[in-house]
C-alpha positions as CSV (number, residue, x, y, z in Angstrom):
1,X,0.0,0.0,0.0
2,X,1.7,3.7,-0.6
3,X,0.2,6.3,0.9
4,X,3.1,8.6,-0.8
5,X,1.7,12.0,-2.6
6,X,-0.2,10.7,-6.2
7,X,2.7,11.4,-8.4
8,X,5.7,10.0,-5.6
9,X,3.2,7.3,-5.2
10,X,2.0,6.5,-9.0
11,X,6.5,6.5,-9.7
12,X,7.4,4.4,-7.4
13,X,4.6,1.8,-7.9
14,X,5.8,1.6,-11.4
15,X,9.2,0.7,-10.0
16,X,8.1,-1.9,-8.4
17,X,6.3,-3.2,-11.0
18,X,9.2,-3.4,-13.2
19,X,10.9,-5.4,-10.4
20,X,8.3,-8.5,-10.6
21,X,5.3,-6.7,-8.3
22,X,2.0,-7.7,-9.7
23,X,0.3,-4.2,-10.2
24,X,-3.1,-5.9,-8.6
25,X,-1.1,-6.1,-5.6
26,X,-0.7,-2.5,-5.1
27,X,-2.7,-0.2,-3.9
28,X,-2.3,3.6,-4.4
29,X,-3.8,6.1,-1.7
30,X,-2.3,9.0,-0.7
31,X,-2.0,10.5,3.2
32,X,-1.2,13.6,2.7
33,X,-0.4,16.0,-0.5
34,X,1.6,18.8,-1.8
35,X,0.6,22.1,-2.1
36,X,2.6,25.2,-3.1
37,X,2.8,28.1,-0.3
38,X,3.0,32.0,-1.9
39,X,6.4,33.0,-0.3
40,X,8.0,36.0,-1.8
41,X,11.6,36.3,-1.9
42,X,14.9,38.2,-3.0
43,X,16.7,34.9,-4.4
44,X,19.1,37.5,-5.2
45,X,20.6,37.6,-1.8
46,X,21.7,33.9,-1.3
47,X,24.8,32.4,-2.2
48,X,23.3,29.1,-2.5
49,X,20.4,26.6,-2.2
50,X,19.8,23.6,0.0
51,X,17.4,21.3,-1.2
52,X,16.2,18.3,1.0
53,X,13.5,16.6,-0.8
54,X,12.6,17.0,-4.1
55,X,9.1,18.6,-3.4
56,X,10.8,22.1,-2.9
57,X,11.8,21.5,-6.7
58,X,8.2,21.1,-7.8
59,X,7.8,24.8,-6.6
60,X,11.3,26.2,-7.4
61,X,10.8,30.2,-7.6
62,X,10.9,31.1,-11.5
63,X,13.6,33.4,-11.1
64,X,16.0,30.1,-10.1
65,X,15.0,28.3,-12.8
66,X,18.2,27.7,-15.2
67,X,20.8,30.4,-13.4
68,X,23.3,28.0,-12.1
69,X,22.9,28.9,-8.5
70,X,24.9,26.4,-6.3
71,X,22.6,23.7,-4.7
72,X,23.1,21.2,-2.1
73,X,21.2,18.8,-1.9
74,X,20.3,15.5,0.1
75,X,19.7,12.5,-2.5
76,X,21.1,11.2,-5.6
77,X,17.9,11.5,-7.3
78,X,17.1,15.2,-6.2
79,X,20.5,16.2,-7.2
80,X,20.1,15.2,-10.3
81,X,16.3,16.8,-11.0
82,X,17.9,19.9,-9.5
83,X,20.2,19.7,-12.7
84,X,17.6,19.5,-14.7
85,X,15.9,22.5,-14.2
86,X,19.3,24.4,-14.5
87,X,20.7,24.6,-11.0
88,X,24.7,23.7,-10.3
89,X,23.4,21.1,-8.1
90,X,26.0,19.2,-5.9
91,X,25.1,15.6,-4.2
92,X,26.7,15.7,-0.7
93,X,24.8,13.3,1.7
94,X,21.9,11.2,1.7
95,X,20.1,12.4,4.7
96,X,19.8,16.1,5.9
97,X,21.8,15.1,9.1
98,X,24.6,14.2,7.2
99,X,24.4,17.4,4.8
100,X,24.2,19.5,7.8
101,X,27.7,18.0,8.2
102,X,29.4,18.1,5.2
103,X,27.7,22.1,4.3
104,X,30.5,23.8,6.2
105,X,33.6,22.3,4.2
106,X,31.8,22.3,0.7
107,X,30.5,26.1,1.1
108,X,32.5,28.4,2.5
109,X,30.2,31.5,1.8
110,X,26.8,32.3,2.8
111,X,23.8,33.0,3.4
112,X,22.2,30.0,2.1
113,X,18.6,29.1,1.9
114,X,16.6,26.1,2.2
115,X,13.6,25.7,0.2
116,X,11.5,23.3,2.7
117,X,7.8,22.3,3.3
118,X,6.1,23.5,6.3
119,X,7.2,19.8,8.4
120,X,10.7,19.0,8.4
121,X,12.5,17.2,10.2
122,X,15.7,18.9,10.5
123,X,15.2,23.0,11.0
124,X,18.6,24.0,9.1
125,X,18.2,27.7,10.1
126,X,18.2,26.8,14.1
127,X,20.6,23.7,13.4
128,X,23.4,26.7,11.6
129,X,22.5,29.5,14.0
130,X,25.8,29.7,16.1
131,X,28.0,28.4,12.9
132,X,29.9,31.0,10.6
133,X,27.6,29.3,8.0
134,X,24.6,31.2,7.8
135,X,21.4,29.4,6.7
136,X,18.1,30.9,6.2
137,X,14.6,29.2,5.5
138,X,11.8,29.8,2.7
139,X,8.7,27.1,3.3
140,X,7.5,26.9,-0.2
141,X,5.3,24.2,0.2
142,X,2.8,22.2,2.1
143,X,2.0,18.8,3.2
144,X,-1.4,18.3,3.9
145,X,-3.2,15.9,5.6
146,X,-5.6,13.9,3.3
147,X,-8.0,11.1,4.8
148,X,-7.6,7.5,3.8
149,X,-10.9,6.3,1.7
150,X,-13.2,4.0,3.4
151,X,-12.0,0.6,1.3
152,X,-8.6,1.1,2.5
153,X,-9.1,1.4,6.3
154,X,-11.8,-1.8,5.5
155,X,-8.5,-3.4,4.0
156,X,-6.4,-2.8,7.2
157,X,-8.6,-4.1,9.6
158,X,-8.9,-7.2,7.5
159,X,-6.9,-10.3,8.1
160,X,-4.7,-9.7,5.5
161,X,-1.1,-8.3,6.3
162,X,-0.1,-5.6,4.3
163,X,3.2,-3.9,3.2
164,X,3.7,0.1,4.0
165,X,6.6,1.7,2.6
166,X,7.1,4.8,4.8
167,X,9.0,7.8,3.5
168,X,8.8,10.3,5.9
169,X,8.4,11.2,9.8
170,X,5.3,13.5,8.6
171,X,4.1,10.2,6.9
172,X,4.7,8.2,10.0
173,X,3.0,10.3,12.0
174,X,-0.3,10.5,10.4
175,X,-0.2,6.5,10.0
176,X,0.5,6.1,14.0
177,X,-2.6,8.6,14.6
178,X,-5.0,6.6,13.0
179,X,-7.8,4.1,14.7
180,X,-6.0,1.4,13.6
181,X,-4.1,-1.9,15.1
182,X,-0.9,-2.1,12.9
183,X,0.6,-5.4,14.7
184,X,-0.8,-7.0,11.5
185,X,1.1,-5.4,9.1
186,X,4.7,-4.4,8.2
187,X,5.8,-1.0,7.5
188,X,9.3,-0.5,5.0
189,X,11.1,3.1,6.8
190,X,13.8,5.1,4.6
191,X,15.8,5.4,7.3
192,X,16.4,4.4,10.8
193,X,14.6,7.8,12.1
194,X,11.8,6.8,10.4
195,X,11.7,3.2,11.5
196,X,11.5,4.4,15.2
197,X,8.2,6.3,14.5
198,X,6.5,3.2,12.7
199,X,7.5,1.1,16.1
200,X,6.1,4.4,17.6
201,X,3.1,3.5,15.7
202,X,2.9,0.2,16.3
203,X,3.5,-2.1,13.4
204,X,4.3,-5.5,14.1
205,X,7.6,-5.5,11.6
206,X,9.5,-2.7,11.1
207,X,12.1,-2.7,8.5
208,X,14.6,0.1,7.3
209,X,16.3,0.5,3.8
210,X,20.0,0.0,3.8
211,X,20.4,3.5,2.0
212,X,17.7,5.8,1.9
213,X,17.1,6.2,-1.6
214,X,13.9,4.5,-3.4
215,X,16.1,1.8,-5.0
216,X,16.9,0.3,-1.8
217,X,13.1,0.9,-0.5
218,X,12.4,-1.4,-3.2
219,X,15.1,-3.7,-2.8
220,X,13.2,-4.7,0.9
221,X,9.7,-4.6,-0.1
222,X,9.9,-7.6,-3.6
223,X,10.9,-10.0,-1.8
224,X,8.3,-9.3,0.9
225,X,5.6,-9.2,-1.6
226,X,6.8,-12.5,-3.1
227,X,6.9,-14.4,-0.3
228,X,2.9,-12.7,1.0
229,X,1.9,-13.7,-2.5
230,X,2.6,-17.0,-2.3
């Protein structure tokens, strides 16, 4: 079951279909979605981006699109759609932790901003705050809660175990705040952090992606589906 935003969701389902997962075995419905937040700002002023999920990118201010600006960003992946939209985008960690370490050798010069949603996990601004790095924030997005339809909460509270790939703590959080008894069922966490919340929640197998990147995602969750499917 993902209950990633549609597109996220609708992408990686078709990953795991090209890795053997019958597409009647998936189910697509999204907890929460994206929505852009007006936030006006002098891009001029910044030395440099940080992008830590590629939902900021959905939402990138016009006036960034194709100058080159440096951009650091968490993920393989992101980097790499940063690029595309014209952005000198450099790939230095795969979790916002670890960019938060590796910022201060790799950019010297500030202020940099992070495009973020309104939940994050990591609050660069307060994390840089005493640092000679100085880091600003721009929420440019939303993630908003979105109810689960009827004929999936009949489906987890069925007999049948089922198979959550869980991509982030907001994710997590609105899955654990549910009516629902997750011993049943077995939740797939990007990382460790994430893994502790859907214990938090109580599913009754938790397990985390070596790296935190969709590849290894699905890497864990074929073989589970193979051997629930018989």
């Amino acid at each position: 079951m993902l209950t990633r935003p549609q597109a996220q969701a609708h992408q990686f389902a078709d990953e795991l279909i090209e890795q053997g997962v019958q597409p009647d075995h998936i189910t697509i419905d999204p907890i929460m979605k994206i929505a852009p937040v007006e936030a006006p700002c002098d891009v001029a002023a910044y030395r440099g981006l940080i992008i830590t999920s590629a939902n900021a990118l959905q939402y990138l201010p016009i006036a960034l699109r194709g100058s080159q600006v440096p951009c650091y960003c968490v993920g393989d992946a992101t980097s790499q759609a940063a690029r595309a939209l014209g952005l000198n985008a450099y790939h230095l960690a795969d979790t916002a932790r670890a960019l938060c370490d590796a910022l201060p050798t790799a950019c010297q010069d500030g202020p940099l901003l992070h495009l973020r949603g309104t939940h994050t996990t990591l609050d660069m601004a307060e994390h840089f705050r005493s640092a000679p790095l100085s880091v600003e924030n721009l929420v440019i997005y939303e993630q908003i809660a979105v109810p689960l339809r009827a004929e999936t909460l009949k489906n987890l509270r069925g007999s049948s175990p089922v198979v959550l790939p869980v991509f982030s703590a907001r994710s997590a959080k609105l899955l654990g705040r549910l009516p629902l008894d997750w011993r049943p069922h077995q939740a797939v966490a990007l990382s460790p952090a994430i893994a502790a919340l859907c214990q938090e929640a109580g599913f009754g197998q938790v397990a985390t992606a070596a790296r935190p990147n969709r590849k290894a995602m699905a890497a864990v969750i074929t073989p589970l589906m193979d051997v629930k499917n018989g």
